[in-house]
C-alpha positions in Angstrom: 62.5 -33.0 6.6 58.8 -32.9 5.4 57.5 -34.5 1.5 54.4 -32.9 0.5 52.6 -33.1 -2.5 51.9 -29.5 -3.4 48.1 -28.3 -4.1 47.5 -25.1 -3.6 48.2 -21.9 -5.4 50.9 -20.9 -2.8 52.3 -24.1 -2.0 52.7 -24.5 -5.9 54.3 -20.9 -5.5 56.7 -21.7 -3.0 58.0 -24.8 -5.2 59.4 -22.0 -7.5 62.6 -21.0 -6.5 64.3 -24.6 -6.8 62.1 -25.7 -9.7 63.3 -22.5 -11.3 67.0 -23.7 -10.7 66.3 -26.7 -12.9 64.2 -24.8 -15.5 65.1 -21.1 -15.6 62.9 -20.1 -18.6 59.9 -20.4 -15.6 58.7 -17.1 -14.6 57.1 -16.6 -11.0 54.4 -14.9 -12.8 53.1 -17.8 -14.6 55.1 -21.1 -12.8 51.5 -21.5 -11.0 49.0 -21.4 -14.1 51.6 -23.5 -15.8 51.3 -26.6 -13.0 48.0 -25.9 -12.8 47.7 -26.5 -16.8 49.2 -29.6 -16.5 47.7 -31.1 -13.6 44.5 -30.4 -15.3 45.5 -31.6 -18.7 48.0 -34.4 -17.8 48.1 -35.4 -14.5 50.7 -33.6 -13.8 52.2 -33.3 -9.9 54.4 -32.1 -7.7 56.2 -33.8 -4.5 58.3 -31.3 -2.4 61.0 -32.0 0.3 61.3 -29.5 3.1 63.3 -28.7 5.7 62.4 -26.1 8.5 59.7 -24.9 6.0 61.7 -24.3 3.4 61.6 -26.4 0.1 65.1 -27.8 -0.6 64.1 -29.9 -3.7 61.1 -30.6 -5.7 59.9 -33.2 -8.4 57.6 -32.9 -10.9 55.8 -36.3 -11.7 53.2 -38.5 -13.8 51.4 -41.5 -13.1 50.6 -43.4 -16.3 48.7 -46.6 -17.4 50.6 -48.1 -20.4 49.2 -50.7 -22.3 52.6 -52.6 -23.0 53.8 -52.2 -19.2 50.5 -51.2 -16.9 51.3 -48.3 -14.4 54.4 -46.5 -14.4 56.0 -43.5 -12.6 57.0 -41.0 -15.2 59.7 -38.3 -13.5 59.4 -35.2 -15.8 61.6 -32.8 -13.4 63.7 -33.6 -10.0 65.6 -30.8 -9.0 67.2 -29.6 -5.5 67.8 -26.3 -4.1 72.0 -25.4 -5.2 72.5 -23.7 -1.9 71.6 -27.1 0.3 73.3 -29.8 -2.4 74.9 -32.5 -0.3 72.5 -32.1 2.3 71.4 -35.9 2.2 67.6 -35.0 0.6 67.8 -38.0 -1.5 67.8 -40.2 1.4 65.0 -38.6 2.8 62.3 -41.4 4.0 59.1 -41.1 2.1 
């Protein structure tokens, strides 16, 4: 098992079909531009666990400087591929 952080277009791209699991009003035509957006605007990112090439489970993620508590790790989506559930990913080493 591999954790990337997903930059380009078609690694955003291929973060789509378990994303989509968690969010299902995504559309493949737009899921890219969309991340994009928010990288851009918010900082917005993406971490994705694979195994054998394919992505099993992704997370969408902020880093963010609060005045009251510093830096924090905001987790805005976490989601894992349905058809590999129970396959230990959240145990994965970073």
């Amino acid at each position: 098992m591999t954790i990337t952080r997903p930059t380009t277009d078609a690694e955003i791209a291929a973060a789509f079909p378990v994303m989509s699991q968690l969010r299902p009003h995504l559309t493949a035509e737009t899921y890219v531009a969309r991340i994009r957006g928010l990288m851009a605007s918010d900082g917005f990112r993406l971490a994705c666990l694979s195994q054998d090439g394919v992505p099993r489970a992704v997370a969408g993620y902020r880093i963010l400087d609060m005045l009251y508590c510093g830096r924090l790790l905001s987790v805005d989506d976490l989601a894992s591929d349905e058809a590999a559930r129970s396959g230990d990913h959240g145990k994965a080493p970073g």
